[in-house]
C-alpha positions as CSV (number, residue, x, y, z in Angstrom):
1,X,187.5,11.4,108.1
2,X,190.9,12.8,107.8
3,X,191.4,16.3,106.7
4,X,193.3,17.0,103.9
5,X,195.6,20.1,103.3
6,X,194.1,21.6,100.0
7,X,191.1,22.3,102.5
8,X,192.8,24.8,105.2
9,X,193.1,27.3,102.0
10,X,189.2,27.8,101.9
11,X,189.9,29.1,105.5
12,X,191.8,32.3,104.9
13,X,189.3,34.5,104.2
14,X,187.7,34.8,107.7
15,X,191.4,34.2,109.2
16,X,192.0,37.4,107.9
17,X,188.8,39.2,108.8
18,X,189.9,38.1,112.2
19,X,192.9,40.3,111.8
20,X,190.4,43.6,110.8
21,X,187.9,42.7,113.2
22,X,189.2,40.5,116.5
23,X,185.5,39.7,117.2
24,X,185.4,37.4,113.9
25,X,188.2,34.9,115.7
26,X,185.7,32.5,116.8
27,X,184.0,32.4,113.6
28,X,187.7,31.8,112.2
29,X,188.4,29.2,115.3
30,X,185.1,27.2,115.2
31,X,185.9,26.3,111.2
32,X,189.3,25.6,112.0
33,X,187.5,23.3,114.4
34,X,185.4,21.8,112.1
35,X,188.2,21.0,109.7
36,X,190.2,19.1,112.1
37,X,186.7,17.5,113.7
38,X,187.3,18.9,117.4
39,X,185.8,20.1,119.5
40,X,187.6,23.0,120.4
41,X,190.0,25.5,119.6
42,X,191.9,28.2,120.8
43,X,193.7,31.4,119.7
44,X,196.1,33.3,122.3
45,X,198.6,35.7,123.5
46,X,200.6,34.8,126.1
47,X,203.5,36.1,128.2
48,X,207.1,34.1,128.2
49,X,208.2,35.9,131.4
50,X,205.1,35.2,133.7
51,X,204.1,33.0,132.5
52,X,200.2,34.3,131.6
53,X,197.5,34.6,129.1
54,X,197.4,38.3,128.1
55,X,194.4,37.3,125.6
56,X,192.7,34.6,124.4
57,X,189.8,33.3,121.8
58,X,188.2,30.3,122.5
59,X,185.0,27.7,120.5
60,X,183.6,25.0,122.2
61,X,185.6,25.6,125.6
62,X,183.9,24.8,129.1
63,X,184.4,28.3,130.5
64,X,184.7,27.3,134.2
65,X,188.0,25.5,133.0
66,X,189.0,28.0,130.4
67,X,188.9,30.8,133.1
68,X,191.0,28.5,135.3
69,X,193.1,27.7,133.2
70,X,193.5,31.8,132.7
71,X,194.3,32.3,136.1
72,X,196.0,29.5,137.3
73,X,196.8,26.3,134.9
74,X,199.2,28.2,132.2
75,X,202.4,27.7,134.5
76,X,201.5,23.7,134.8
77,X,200.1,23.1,131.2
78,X,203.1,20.4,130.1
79,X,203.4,21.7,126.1
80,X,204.1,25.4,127.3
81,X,207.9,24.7,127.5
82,X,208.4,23.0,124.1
83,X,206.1,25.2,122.2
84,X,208.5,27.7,123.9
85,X,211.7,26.3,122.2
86,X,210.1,25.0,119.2
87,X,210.6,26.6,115.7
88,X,208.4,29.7,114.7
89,X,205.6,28.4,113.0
90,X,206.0,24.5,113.7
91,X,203.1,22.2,114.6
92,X,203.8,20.1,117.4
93,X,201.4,17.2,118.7
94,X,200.6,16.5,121.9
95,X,201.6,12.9,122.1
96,X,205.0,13.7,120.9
97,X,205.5,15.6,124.2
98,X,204.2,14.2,126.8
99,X,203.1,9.8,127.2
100,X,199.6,9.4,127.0
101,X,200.0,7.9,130.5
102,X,201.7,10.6,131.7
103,X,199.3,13.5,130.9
104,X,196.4,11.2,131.8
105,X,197.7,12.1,135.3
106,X,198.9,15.2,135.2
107,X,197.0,18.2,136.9
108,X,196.4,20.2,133.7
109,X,194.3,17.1,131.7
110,X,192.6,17.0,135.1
111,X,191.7,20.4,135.3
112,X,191.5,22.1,131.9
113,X,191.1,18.9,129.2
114,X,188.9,16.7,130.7
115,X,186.0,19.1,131.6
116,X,186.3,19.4,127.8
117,X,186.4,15.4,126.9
118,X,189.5,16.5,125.3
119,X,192.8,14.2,125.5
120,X,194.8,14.6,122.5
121,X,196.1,18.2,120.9
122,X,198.4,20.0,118.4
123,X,199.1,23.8,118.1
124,X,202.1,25.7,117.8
125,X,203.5,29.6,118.7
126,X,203.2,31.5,114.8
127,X,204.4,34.5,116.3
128,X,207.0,34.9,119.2
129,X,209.1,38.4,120.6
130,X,211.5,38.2,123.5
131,X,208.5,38.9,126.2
132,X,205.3,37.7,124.1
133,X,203.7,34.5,121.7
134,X,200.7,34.3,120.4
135,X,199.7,30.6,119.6
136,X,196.5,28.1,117.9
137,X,195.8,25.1,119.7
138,X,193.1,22.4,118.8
139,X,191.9,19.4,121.2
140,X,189.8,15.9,120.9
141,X,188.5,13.5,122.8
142,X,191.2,10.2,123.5
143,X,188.5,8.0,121.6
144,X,189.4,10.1,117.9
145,X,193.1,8.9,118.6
146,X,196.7,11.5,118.4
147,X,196.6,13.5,115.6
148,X,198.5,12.7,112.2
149,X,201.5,14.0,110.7
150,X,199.0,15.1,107.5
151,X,197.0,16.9,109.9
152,X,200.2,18.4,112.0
153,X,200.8,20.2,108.0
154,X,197.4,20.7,107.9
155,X,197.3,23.3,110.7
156,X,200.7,24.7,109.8
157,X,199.6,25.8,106.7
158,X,198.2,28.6,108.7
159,X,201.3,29.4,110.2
160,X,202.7,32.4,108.1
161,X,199.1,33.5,107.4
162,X,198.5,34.0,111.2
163,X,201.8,35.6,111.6
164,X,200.6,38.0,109.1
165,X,197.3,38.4,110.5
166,X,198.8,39.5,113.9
167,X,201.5,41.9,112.3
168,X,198.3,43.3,110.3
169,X,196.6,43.6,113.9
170,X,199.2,45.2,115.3
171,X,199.8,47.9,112.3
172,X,195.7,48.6,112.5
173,X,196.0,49.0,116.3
174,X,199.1,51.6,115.4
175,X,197.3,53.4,113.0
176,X,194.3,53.5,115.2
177,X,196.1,54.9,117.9
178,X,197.9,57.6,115.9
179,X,194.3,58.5,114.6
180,X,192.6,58.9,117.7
181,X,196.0,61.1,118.8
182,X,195.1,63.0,115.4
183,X,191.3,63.1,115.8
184,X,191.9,64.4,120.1
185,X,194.7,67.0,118.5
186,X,192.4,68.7,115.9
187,X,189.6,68.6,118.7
188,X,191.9,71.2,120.7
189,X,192.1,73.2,117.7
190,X,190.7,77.0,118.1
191,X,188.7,76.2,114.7
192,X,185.9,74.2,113.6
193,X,187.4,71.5,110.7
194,X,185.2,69.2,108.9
195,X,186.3,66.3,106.5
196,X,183.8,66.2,103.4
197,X,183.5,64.3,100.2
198,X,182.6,66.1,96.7
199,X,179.1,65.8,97.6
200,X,179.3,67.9,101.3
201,X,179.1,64.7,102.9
202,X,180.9,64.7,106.8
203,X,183.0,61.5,107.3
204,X,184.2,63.4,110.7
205,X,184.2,66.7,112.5
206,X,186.0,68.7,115.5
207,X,184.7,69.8,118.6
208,X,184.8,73.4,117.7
209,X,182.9,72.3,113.9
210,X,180.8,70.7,116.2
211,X,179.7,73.5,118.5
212,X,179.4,75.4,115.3
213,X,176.6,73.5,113.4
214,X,174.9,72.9,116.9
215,X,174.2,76.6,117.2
216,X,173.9,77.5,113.9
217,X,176.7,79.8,113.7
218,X,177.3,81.8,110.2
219,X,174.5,79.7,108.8
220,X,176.4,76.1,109.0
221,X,174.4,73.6,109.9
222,X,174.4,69.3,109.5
223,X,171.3,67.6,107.1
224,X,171.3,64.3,107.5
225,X,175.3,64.7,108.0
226,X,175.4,66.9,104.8
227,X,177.3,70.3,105.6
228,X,175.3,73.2,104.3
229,X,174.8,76.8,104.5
230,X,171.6,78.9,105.1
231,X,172.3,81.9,102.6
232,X,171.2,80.8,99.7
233,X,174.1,83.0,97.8
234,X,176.8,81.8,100.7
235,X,175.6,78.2,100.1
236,X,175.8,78.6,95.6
237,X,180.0,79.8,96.6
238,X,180.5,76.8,98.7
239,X,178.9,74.5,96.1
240,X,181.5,76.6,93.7
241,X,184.6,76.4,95.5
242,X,184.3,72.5,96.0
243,X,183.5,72.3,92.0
244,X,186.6,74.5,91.9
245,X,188.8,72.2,94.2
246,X,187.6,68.8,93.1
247,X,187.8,69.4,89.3
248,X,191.6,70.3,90.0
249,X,190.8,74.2,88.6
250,X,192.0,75.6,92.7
251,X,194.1,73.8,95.4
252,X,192.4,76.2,98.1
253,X,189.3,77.8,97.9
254,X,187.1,80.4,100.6
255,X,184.1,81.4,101.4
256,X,183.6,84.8,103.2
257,X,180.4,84.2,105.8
258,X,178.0,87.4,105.6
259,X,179.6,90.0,107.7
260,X,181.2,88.6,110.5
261,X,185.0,88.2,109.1
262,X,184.3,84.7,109.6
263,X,185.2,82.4,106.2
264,X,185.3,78.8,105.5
265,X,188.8,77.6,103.8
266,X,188.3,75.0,101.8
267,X,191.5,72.2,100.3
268,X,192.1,68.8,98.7
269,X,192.5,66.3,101.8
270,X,196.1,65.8,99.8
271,X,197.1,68.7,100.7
272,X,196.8,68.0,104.8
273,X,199.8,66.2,105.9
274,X,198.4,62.8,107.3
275,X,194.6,63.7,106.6
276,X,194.3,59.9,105.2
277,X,194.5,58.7,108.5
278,X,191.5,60.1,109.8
279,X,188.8,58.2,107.9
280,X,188.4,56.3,104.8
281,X,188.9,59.3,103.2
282,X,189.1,59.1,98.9
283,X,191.2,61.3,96.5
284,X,187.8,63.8,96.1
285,X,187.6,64.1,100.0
286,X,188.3,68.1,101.2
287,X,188.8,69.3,104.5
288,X,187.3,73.0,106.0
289,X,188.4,75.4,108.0
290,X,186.3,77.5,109.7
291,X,188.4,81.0,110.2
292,X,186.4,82.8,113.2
293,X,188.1,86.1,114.0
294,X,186.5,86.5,117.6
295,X,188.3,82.9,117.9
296,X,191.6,84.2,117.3
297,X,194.5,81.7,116.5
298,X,197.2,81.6,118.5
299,X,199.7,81.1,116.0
300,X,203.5,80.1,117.0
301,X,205.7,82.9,115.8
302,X,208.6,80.9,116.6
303,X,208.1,78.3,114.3
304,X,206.9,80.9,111.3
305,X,210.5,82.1,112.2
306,X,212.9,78.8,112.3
307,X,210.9,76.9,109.2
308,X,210.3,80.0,106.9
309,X,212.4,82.9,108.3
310,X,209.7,85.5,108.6
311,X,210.1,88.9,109.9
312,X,208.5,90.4,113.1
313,X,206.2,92.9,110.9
314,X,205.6,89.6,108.7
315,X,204.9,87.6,111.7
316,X,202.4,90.3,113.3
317,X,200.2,90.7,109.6
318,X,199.8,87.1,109.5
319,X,198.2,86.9,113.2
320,X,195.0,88.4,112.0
321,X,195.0,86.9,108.8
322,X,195.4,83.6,110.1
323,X,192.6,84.3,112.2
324,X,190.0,85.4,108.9
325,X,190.8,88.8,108.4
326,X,191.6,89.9,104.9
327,X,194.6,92.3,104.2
328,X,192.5,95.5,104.4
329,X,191.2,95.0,107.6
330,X,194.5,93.0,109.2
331,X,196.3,96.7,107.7
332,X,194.0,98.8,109.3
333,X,194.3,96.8,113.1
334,X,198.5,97.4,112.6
335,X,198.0,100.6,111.4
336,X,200.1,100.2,107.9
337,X,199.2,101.1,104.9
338,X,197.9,98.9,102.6
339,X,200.9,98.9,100.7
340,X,203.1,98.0,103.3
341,X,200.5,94.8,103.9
342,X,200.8,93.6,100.4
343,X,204.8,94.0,100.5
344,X,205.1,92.2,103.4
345,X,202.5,89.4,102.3
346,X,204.2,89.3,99.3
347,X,208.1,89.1,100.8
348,X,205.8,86.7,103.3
349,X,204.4,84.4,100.4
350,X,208.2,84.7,98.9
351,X,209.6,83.1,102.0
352,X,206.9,79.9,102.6
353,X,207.0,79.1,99.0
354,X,203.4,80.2,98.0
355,X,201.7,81.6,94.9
356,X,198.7,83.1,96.4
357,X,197.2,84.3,99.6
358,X,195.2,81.6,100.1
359,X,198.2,79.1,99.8
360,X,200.3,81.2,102.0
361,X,197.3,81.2,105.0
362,X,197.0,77.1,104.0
363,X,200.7,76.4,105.0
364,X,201.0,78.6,108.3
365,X,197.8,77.4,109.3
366,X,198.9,73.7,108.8
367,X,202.2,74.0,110.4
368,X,202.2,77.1,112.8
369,X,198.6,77.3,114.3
370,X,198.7,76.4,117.8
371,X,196.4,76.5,121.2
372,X,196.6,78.6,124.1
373,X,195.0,78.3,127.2
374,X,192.2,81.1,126.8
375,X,191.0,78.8,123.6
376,X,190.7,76.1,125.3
């Protein structure tokens, strides 16, 4: 029985799970198999200069011939040239290339189809670059006979699907990369960070946030990956402040922890440049900062100067209250007056376009907090 093409369609839906998840391809490969009624199938990427496999998915395959194949039957196989120079996304049957006669002696049927009981095949390159191609092949015994022009259509129906597929592959590899770079960056960070939905739940944490609910510093601690605080009147403010955020009433909310100097900052994951790549993070997700003063940040004075055009005396107020301490305290360590603090916060908060403190501290700390050796 002939397939016919309205079928292939009923076959996209694990095509593309492939693309998400690369360990699905067999599933995807042994129904492509069944459709076509081989016995095998194959999915790979190969390199046009080698020429090589650089990765391959295979159903139904005797692996002695596949691995063979792998490491020494590509530069013989007899269809690598015209899939090569055939048009992006086109189909081409076996016995259109090569004489039954002439494969039927030929080193690759000898070595790679007929530990299959394959003879006849069809497959195509859906994707191609100037160094790489990544092409579906599918194989059947000589008995089933050459494969039809309706089943040559048949297969390239899935042509500009796979394409997609791989360029989806290659954008979730990207983006999985840049979040890994993102996730080892914030781990270097001199403060803890957790991401958290409404309800407190962690969808990820640093390695200083880490350290930080493993000892029980400030009263933080993990329950059943729900971030929570000891004090019962420290724990009632946090509840607050995400109330505050998530309802839209604050952008940025903190919560002073007993008498350390230490706080938790609190904001909208919007707010974080990028903070969407780090998990499945929603519109209600927050991220926290935990402020430690005896972890001081090593802000980067240079940058406060060339994006926002601070001052030295504004530049040396916002060191301590970048690392928790509040504008008393941070006034006392510089030996101003108070006054002077709260003019130069203010011309400060001016300059980095903020309306409040906490905004201000929210900005720097985003853009200008930095690592220095002794933190790390």
């Amino acid at each position: 029985m002939r397939p016919h093409p309205l079928t292939a369609p009923a076959l996209l839906d694990p095509l593309y799970e492939g693309a998400t998840n690369p360990a699905r391809w067999p599933d995807f490969l042994a129904q492509v198999a069944a459709l076509f009624h081989t016995g095998t199938a194959t999915l790979r990427v190969a390199d046009m200069s080698s020429p090589s496999v650089l990765q391959s998915y295979t159903v139904g395959f005797d692996q002695e011939a596949n691995q063979r194949y792998l490491r020494e039957g590509v530069e013989e196989d007899p269809f690598r040239e015209a899939l090569e120079v055939s048009p992006l996304g086109k189909i081409q049957a076996s016995h259109h290339i090569i004489a039954d006669r002439a494969f039927e002696r030929s080193e690759h049927y000898q070595q790679v189809f007929r530990p299959n009981g394959n003879f006849y095949a069809m497959g195509g390159h859906f994707e191609r670059s100037s160094c790489k191609a990544v092409y579906i092949g599918v194989h059947r015994p000589q008995t089933a006979g050459p494969f039809s022009e309706r089943e040559r259509r048949s297969l390239e129906f899935f042509s500009p699907h796979l394409r997609r597929a791989v360029r989806l592959m290659g954008s979730l590899n990207q983006m999985e990369s840049a979040l890994q770079q993102t996730r080892a960056a914030l781990d270097h960070l001199p403060f803890g960070v957790w991401l958290v939905d409404q309800r407190l739940h962690c969808d990820w944490l640093n390695r200083p946030a880490e350290e930080a609910v493993r000892t029980g510093a400030f009263g933080l601690k993990l329950h059943f990956d729900h971030l929570l605080l000891t004090d019962p009147l420290e724990a009632q403010q946090l509840s607050s402040a995400v109330a505050a955020i998530t309802s839209g009433i604050s952008r940025v909310e903190t919560v002073r922890l007993g008498m350390s100097g230490a706080s938790l900052m609190m904001l909208a994951q919007g707010d974080f440049p990028g903070a969407h790549r780090l998990s499945g993070l929603n519109s209600q997700s927050l991220l926290i900062f935990l402020l430690d003063p005896e972890r001081p940040i090593a802000a980067d004075t240079e940058r406060m100067r060339s994006l926002y055009g601070l001052t030295p005396a504004e530049i040396r107020l916002m060191v301590p209250l970048l690392s928790g301490r509040d504008l008393q305290e941070a006034s006392a360590m510089l030996a101003i007056s108070i006054h002077t603090a709260r003019c130069q916060m203010k011309a400060a908060m001016h300059k980095v376009g903020a309306s409040r403190q906490t905004d201000l501290l929210r900005k720097l700390l985003l853009t200008t907090a930095s690592v220095t050796p002794e933190t790390l």
